[in-house]
Jmol script that loads the backbone (N, CA, C; Angstrom):
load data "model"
ATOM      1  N   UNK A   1      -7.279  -4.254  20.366  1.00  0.00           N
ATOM      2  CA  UNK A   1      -7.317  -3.137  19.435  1.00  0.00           C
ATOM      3  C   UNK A   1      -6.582  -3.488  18.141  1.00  0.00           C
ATOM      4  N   UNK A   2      -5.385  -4.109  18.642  1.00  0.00           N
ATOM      5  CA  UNK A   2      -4.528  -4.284  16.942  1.00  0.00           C
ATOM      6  C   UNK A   2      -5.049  -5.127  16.373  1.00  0.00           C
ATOM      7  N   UNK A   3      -6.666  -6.372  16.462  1.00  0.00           N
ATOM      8  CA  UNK A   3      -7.008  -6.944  15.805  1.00  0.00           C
ATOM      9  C   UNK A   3      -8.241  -6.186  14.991  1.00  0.00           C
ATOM     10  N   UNK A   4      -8.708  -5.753  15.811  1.00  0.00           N
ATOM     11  CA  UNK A   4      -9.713  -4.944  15.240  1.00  0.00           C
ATOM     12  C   UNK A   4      -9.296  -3.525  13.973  1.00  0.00           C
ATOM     13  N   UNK A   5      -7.853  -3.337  14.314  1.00  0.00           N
ATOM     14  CA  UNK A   5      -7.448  -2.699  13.017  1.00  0.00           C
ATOM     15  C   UNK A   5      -7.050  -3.180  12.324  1.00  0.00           C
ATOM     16  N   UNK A   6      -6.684  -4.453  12.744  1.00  0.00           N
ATOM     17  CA  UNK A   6      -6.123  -5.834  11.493  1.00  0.00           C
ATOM     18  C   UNK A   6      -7.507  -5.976  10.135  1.00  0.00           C
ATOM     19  N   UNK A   7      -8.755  -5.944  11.221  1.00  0.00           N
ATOM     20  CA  UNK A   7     -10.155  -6.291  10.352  1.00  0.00           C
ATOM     21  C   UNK A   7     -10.110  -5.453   9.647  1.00  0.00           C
ATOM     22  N   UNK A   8     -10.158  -4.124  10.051  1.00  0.00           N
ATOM     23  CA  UNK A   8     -10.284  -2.943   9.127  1.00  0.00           C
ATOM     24  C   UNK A   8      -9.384  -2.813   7.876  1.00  0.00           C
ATOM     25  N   UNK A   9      -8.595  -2.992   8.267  1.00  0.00           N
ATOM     26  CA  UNK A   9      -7.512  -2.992   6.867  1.00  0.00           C
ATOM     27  C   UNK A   9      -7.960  -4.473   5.848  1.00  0.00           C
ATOM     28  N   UNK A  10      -8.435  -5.291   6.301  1.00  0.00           N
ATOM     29  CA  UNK A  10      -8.624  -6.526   5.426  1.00  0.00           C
ATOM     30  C   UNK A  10      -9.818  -6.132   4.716  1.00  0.00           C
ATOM     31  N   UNK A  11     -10.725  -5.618   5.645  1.00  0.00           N
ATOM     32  CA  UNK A  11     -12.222  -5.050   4.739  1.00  0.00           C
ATOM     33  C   UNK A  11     -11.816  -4.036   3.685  1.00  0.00           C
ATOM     34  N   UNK A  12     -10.551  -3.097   3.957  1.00  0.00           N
ATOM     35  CA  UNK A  12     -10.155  -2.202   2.684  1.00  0.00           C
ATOM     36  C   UNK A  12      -9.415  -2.948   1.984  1.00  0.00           C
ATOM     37  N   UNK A  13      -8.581  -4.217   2.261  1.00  0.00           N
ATOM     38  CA  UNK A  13      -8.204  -5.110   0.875  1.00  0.00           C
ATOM     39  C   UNK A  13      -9.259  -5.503  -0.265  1.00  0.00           C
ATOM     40  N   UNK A  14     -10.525  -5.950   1.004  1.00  0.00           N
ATOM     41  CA  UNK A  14     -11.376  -6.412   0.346  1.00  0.00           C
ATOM     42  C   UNK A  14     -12.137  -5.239  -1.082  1.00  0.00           C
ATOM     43  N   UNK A  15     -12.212  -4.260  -0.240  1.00  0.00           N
ATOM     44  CA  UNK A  15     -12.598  -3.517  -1.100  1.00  0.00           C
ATOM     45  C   UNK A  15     -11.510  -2.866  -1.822  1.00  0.00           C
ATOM     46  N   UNK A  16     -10.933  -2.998  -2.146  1.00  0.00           N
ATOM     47  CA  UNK A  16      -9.527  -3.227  -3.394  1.00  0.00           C
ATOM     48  C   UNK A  16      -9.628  -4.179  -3.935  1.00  0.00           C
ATOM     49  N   UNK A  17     -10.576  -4.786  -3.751  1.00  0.00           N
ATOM     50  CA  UNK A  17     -10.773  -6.642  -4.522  1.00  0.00           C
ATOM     51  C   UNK A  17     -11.987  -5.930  -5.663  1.00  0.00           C
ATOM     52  N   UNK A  18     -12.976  -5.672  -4.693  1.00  0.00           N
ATOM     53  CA  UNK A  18     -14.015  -5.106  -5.578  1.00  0.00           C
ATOM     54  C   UNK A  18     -13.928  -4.403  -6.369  1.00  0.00           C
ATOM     55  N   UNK A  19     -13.161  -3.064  -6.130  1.00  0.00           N
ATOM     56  CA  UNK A  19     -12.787  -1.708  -6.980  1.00  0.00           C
ATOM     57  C   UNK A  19     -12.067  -2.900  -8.153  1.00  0.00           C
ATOM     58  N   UNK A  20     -11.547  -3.022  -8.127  1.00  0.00           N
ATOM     59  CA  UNK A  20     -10.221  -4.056  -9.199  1.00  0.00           C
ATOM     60  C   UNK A  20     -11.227  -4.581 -10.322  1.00  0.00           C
ATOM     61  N   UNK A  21     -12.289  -5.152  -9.405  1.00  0.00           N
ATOM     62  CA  UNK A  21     -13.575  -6.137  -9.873  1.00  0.00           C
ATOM     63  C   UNK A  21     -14.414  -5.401 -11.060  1.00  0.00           C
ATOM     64  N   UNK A  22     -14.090  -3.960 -10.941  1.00  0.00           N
ATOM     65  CA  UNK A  22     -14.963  -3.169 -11.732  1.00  0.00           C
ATOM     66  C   UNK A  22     -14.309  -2.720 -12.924  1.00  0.00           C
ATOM     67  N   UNK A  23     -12.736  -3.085 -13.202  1.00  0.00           N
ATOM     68  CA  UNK A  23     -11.987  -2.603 -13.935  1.00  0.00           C
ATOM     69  C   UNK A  23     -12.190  -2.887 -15.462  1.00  0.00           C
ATOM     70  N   UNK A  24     -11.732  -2.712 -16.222  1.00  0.00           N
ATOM     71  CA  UNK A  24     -11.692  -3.570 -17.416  1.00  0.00           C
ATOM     72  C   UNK A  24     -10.224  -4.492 -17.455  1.00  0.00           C
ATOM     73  N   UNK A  25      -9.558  -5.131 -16.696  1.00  0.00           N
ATOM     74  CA  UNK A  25      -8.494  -5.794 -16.612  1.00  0.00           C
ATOM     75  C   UNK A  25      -8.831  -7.669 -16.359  1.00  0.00           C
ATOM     76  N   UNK A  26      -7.955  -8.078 -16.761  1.00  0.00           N
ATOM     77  CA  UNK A  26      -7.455  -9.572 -16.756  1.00  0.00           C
ATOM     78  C   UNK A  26      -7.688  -9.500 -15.238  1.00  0.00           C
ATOM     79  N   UNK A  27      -8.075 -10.782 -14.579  1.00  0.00           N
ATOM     80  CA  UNK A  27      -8.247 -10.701 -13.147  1.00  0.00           C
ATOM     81  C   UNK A  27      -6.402 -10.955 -12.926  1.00  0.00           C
ATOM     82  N   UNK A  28      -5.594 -11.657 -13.663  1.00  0.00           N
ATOM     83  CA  UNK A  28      -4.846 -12.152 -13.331  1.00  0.00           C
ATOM     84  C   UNK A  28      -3.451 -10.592 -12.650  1.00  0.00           C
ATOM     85  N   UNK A  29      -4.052  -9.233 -13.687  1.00  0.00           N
ATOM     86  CA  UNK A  29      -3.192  -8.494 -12.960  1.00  0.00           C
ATOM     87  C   UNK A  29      -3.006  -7.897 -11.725  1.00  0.00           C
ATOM     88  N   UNK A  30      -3.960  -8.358 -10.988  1.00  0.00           N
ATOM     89  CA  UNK A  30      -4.273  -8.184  -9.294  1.00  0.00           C
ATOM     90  C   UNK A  30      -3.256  -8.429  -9.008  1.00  0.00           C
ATOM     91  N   UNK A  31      -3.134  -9.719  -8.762  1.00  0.00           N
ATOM     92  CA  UNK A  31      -2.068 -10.576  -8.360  1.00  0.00           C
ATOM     93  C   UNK A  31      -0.430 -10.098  -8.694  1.00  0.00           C
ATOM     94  N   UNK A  32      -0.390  -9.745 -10.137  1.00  0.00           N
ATOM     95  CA  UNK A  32       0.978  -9.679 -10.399  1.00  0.00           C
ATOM     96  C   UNK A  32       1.483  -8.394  -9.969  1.00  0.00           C
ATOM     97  N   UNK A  33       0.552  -7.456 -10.045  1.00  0.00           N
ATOM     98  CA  UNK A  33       0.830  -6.072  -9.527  1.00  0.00           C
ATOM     99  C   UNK A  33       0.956  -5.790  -8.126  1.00  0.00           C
ATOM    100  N   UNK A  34       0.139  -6.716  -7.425  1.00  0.00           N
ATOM    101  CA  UNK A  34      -0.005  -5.961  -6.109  1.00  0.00           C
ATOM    102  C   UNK A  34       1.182  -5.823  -5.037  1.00  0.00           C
ATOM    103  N   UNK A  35       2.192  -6.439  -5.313  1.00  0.00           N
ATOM    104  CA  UNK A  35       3.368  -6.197  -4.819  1.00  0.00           C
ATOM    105  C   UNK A  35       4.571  -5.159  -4.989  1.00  0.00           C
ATOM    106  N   UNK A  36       3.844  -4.533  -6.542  1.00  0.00           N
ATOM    107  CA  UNK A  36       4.988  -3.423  -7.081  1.00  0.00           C
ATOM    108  C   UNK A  36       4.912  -2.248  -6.384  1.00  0.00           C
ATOM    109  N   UNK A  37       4.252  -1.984  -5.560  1.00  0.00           N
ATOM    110  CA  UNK A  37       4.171  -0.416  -4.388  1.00  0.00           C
ATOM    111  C   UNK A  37       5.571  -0.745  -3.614  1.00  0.00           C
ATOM    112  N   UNK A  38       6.608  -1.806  -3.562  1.00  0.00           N
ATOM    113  CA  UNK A  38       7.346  -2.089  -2.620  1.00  0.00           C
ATOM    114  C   UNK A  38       8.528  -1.845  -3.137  1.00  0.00           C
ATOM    115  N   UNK A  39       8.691  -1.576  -4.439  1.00  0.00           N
ATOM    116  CA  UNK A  39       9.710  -0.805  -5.113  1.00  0.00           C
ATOM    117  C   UNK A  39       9.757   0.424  -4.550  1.00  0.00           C
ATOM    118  N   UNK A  40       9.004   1.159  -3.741  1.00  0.00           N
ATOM    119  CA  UNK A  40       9.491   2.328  -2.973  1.00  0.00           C
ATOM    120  C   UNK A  40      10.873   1.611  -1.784  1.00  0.00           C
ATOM    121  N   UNK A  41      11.027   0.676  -1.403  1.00  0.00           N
ATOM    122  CA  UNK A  41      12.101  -0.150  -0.741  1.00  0.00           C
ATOM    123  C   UNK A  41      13.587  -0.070  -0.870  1.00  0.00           C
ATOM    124  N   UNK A  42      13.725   0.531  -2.451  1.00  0.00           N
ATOM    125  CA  UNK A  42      14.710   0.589  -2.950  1.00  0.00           C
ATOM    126  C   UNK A  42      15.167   2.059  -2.431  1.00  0.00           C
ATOM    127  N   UNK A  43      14.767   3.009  -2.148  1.00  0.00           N
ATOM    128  CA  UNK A  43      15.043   3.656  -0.868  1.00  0.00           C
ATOM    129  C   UNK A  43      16.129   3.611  -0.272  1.00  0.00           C
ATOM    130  N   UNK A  44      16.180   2.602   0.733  1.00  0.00           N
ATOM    131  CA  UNK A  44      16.262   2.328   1.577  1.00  0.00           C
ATOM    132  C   UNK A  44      18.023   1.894   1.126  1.00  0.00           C
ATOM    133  N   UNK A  45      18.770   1.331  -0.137  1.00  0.00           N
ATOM    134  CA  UNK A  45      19.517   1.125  -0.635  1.00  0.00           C
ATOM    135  C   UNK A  45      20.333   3.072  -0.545  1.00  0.00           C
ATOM    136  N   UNK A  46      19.663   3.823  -0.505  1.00  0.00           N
ATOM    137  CA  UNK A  46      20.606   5.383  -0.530  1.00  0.00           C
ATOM    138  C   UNK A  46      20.510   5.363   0.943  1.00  0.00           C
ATOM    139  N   UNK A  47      19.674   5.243   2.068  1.00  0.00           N
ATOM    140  CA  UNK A  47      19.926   6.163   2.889  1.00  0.00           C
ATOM    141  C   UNK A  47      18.018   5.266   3.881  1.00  0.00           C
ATOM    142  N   UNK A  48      18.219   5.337   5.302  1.00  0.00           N
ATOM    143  CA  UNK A  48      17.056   5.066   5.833  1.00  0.00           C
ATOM    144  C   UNK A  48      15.840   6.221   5.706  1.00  0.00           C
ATOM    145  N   UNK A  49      16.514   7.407   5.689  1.00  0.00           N
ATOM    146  CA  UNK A  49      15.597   8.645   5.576  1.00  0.00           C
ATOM    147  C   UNK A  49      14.815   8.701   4.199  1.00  0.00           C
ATOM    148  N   UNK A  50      15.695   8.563   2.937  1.00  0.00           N
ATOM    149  CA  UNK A  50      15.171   8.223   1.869  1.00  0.00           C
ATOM    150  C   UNK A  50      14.181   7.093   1.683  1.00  0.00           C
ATOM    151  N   UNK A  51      14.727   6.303   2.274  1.00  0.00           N
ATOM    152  CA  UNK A  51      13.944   4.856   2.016  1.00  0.00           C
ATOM    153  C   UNK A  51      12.917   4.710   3.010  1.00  0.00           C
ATOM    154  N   UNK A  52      12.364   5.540   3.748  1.00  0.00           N
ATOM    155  CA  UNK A  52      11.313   5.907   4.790  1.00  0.00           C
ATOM    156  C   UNK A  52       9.796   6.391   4.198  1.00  0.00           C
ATOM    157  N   UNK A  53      11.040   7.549   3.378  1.00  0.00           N
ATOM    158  CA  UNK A  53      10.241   8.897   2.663  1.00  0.00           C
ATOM    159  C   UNK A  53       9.568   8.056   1.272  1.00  0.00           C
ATOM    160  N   UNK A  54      10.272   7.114   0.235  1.00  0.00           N
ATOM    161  CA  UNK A  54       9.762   6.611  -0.684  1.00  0.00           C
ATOM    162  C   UNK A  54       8.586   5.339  -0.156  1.00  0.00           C
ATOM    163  N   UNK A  55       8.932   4.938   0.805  1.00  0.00           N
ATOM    164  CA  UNK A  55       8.257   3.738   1.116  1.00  0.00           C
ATOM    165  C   UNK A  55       6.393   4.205   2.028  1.00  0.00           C
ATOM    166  N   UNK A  56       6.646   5.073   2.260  1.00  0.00           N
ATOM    167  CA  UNK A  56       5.838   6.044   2.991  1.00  0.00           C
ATOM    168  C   UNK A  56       5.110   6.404   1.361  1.00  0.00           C
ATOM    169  N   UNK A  57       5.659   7.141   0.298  1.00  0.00           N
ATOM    170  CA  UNK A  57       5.423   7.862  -0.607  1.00  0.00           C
ATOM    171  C   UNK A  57       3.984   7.143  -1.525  1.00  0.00           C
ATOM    172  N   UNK A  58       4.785   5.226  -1.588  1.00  0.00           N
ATOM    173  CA  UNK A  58       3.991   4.513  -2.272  1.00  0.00           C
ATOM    174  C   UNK A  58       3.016   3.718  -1.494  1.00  0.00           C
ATOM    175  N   UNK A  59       2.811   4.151  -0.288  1.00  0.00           N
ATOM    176  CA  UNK A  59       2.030   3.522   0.805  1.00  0.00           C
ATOM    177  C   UNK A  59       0.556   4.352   1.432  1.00  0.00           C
ATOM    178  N   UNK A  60       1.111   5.078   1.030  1.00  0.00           N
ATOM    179  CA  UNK A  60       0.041   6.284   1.327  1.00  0.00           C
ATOM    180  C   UNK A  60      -1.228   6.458   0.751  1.00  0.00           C
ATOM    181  N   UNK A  61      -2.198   5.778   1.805  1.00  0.00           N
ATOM    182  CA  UNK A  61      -3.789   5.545   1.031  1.00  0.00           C
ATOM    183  C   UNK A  61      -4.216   7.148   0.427  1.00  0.00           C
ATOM    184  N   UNK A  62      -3.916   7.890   0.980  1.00  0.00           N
ATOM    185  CA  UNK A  62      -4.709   9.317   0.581  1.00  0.00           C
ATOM    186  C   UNK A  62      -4.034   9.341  -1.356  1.00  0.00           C
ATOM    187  N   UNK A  63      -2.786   9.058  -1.061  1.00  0.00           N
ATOM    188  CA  UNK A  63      -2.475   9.368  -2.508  1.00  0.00           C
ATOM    189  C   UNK A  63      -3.157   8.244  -3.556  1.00  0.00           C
ATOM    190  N   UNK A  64      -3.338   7.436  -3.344  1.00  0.00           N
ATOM    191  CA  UNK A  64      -3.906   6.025  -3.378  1.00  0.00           C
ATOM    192  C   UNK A  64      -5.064   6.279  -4.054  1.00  0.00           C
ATOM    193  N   UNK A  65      -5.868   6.909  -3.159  1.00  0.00           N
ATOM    194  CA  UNK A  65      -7.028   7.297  -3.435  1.00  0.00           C
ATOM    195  C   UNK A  65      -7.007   8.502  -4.169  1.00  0.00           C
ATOM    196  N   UNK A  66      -6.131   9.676  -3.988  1.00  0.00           N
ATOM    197  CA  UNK A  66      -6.232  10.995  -5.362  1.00  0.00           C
ATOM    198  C   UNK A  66      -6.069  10.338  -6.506  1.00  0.00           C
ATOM    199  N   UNK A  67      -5.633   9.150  -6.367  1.00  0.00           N
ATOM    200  CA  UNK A  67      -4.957   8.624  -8.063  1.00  0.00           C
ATOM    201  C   UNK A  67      -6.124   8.092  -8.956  1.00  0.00           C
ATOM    202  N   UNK A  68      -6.831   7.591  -7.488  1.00  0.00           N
ATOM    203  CA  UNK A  68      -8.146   6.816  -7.923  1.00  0.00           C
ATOM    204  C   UNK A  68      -9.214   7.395  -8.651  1.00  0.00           C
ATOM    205  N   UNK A  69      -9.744   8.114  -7.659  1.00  0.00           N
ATOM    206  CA  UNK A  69     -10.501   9.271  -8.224  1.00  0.00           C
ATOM    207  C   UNK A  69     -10.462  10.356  -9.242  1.00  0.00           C
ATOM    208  N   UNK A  70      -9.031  10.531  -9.456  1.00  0.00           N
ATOM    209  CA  UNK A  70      -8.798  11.240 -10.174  1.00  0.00           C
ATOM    210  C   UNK A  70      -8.690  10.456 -11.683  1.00  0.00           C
ATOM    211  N   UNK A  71      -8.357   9.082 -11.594  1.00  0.00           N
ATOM    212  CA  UNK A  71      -8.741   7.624 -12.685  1.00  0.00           C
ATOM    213  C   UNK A  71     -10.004   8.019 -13.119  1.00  0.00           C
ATOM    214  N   UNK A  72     -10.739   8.042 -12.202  1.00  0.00           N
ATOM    215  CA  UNK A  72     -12.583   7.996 -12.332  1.00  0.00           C
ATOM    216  C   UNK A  72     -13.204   9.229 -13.112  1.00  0.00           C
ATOM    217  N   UNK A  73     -12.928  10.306 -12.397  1.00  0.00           N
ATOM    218  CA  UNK A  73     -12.741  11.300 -12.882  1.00  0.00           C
ATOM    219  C   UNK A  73     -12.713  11.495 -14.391  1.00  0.00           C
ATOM    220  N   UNK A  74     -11.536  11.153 -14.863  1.00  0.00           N
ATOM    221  CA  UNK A  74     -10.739  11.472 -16.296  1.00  0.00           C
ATOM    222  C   UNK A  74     -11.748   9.828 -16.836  1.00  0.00           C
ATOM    223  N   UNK A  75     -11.803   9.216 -16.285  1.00  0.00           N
ATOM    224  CA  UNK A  75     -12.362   8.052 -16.844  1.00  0.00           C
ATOM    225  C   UNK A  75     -11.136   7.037 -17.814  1.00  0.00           C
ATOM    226  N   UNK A  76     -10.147   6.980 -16.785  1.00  0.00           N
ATOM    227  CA  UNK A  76      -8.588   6.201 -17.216  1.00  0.00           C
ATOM    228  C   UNK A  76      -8.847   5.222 -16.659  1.00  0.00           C
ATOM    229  N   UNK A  77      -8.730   3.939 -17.029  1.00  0.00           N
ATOM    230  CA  UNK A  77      -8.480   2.799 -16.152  1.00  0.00           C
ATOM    231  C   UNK A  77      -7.320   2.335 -15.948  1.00  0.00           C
ATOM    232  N   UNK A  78      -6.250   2.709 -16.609  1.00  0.00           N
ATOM    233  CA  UNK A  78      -4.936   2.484 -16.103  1.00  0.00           C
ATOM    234  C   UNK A  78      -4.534   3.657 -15.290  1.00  0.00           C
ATOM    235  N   UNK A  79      -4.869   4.665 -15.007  1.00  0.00           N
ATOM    236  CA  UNK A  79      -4.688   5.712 -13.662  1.00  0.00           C
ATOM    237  C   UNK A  79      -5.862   5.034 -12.253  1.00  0.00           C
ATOM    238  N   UNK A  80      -6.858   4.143 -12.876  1.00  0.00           N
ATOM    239  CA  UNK A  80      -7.542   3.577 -11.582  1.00  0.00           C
ATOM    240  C   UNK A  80      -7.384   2.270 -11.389  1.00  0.00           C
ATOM    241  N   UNK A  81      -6.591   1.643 -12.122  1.00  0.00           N
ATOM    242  CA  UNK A  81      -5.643   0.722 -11.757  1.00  0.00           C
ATOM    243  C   UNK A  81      -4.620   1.059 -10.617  1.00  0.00           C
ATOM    244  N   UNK A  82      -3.529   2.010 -10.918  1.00  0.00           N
ATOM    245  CA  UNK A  82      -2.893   2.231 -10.512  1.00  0.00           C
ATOM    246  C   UNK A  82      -3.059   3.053  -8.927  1.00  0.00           C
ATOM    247  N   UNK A  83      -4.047   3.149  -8.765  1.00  0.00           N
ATOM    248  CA  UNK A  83      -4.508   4.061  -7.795  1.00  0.00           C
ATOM    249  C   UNK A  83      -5.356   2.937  -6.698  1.00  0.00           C
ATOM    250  N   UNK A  84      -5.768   1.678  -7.728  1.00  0.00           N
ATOM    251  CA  UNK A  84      -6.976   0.399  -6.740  1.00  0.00           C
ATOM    252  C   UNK A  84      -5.456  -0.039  -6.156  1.00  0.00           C
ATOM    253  N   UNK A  85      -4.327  -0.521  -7.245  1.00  0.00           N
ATOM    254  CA  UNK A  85      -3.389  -1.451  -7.070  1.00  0.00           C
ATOM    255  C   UNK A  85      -2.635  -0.821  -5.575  1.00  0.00           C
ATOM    256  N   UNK A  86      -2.277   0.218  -5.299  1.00  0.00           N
ATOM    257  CA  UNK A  86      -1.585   1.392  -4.468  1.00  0.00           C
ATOM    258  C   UNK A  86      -2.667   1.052  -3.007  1.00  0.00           C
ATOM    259  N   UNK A  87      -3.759   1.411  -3.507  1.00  0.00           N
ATOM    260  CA  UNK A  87      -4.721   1.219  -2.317  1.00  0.00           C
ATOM    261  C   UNK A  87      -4.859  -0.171  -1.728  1.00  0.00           C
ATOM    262  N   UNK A  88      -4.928  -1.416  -2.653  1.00  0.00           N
ATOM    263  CA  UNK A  88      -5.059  -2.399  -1.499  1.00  0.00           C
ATOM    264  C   UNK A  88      -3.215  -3.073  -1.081  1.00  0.00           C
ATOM    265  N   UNK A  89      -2.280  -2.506  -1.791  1.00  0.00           N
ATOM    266  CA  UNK A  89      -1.517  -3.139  -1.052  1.00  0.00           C
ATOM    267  C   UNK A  89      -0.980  -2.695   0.156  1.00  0.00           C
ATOM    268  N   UNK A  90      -1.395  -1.364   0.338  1.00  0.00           N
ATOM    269  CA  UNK A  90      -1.499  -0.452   1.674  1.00  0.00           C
ATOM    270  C   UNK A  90      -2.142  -0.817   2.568  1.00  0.00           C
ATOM    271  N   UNK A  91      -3.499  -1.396   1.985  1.00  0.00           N
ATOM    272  CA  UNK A  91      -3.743  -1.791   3.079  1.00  0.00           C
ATOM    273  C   UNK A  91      -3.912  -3.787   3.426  1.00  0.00           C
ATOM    274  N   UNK A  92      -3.074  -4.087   2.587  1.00  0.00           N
ATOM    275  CA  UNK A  92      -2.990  -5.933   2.459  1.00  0.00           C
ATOM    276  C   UNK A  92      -1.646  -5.789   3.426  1.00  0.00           C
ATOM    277  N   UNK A  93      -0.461  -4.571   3.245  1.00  0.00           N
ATOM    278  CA  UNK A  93       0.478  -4.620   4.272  1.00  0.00           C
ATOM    279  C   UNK A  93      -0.121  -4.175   5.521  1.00  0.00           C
ATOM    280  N   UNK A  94      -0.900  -3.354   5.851  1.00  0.00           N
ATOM    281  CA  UNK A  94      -0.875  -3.120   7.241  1.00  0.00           C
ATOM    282  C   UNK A  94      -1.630  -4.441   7.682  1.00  0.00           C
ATOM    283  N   UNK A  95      -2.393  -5.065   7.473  1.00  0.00           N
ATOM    284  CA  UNK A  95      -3.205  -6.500   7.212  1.00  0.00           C
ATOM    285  C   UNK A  95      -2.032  -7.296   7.646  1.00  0.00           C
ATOM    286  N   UNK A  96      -1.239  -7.243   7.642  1.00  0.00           N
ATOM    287  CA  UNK A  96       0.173  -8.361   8.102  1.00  0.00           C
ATOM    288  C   UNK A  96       0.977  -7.283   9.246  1.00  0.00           C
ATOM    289  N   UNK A  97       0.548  -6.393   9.128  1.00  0.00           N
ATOM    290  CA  UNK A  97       1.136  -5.448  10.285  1.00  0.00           C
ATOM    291  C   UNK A  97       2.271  -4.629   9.862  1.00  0.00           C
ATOM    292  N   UNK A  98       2.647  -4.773   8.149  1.00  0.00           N
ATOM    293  CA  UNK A  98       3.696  -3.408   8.251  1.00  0.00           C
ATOM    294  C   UNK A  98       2.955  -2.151   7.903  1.00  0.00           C
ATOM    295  N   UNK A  99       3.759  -1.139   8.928  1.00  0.00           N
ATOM    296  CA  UNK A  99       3.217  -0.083   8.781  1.00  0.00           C
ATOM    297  C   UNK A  99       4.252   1.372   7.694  1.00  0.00           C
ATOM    298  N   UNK A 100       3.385   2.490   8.091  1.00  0.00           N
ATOM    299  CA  UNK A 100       4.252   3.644   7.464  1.00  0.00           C
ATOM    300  C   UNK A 100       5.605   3.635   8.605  1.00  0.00           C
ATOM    301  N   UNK A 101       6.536   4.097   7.570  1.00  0.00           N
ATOM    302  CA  UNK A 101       8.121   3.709   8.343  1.00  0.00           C
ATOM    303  C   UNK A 101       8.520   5.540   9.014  1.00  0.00           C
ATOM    304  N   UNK A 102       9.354   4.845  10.204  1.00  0.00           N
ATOM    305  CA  UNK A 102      10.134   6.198  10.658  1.00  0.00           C
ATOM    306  C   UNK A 102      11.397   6.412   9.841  1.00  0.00           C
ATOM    307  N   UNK A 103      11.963   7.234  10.114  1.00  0.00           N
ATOM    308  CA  UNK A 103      13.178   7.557   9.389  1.00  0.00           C
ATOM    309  C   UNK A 103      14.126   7.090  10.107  1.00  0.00           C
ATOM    310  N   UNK A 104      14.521   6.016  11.386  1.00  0.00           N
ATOM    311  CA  UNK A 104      15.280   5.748  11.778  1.00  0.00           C
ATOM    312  C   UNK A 104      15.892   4.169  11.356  1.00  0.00           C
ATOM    313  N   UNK A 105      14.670   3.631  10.874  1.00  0.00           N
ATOM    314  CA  UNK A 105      14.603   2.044  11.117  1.00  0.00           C
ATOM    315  C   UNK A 105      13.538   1.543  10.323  1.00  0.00           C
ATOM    316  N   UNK A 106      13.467   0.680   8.996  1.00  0.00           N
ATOM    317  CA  UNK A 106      12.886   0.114   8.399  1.00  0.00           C
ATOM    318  C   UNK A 106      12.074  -0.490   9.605  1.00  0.00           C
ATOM    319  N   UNK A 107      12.065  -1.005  10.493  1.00  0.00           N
ATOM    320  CA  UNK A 107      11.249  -2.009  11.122  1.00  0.00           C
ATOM    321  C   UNK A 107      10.484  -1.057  12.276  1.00  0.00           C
ATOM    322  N   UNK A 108      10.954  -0.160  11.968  1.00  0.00           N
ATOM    323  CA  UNK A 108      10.455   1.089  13.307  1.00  0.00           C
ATOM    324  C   UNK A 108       9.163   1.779  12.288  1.00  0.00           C
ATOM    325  N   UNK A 109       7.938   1.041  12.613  1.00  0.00           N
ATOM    326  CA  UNK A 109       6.571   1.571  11.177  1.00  0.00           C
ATOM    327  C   UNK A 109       6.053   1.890  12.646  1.00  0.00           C
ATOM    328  N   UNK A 110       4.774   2.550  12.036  1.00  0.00           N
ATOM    329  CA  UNK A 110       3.544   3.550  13.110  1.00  0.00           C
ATOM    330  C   UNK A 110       3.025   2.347  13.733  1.00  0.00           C
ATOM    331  N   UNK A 111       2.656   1.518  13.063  1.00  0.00           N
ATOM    332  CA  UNK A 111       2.120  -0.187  14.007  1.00  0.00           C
ATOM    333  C   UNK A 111       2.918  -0.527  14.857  1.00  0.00           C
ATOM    334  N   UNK A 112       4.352  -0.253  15.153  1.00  0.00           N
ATOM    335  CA  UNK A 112       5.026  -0.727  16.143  1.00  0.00           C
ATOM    336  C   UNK A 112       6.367  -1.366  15.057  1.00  0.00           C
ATOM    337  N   UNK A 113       7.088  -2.018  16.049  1.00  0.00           N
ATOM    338  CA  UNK A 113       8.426  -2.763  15.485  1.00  0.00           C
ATOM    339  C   UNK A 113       8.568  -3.943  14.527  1.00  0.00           C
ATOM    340  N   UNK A 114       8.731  -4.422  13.789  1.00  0.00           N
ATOM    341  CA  UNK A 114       8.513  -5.706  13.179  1.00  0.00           C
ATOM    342  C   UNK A 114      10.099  -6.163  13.174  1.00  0.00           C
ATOM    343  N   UNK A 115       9.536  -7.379  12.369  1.00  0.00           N
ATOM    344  CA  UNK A 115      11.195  -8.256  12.262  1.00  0.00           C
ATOM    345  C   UNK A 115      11.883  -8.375  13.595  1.00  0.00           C
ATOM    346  N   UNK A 116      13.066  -8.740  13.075  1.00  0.00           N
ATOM    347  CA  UNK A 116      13.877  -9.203  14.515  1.00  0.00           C
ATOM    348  C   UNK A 116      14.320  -8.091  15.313  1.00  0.00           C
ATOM    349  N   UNK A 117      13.803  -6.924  15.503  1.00  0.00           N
ATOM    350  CA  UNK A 117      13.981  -5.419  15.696  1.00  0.00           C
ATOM    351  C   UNK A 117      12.937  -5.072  16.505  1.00  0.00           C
ATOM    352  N   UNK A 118      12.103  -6.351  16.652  1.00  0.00           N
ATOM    353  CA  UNK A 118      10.566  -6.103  17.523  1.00  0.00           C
ATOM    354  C   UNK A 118      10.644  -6.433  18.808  1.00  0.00           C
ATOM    355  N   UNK A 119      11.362  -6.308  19.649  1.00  0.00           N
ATOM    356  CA  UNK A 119      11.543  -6.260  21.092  1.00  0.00           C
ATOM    357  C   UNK A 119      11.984  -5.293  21.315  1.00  0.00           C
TER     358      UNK A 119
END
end "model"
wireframe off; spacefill off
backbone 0.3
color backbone group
């Protein structure tokens, strides 16, 4: 089962490849951006509950996708940037297996345990 949701999440990277593909942007800002959703991390520096709630906040495909559509919508490409960029790194992390976090434990996500916290 956890591979078969591994696929699924890679086919929605993929299609975060495509959406991106349609943008009017430099290909090169894929790349440089797609890691900035992880500044919700900093969180985690006040408090695990905080840093649960932000990391959760910028991870969250549904919002991901209001941002998107709502890009499309208004016809913004830097609001559907920001909304492709949100969407595939949501799902390029669960693709490696981190998931949305509990409030107890950075490594305690809905996929299960990660890091050295995974036993």
């Amino acid at each position: 089962m956890k591979n078969i949701l591994k696929l699924e999440e890679l086919a929605e990277f993929a299609l975060g490849i495509f959406i991106f593909s349609r943008l009017d942007f430099a290909w090169w800002y894929f790349p440089l951006l797609l890691l900035s959703p992880d500044i919700g991390m900093l969180g985690y520096l006040v408090s695990p509950k905080i840093g649960a709630w932000l990391y959760n906040l910028f991870h969250h495909k549904a919002l991901a996708i209001t941002i998107l559509v709502f890009g499309f919508t208004q016809n913004n490409q830097v609001v559907m940037l920001v909304g492709t960029i949100l969407f595939s790194h949501a799902a390029f992390d669960r693709t490696m297996g981190y998931g949305l976090k509990y409030e107890d434990s950075f490594a305690n996500t809905h996929l299960g345990k990660i890091g050295k916290d995974k036993i």
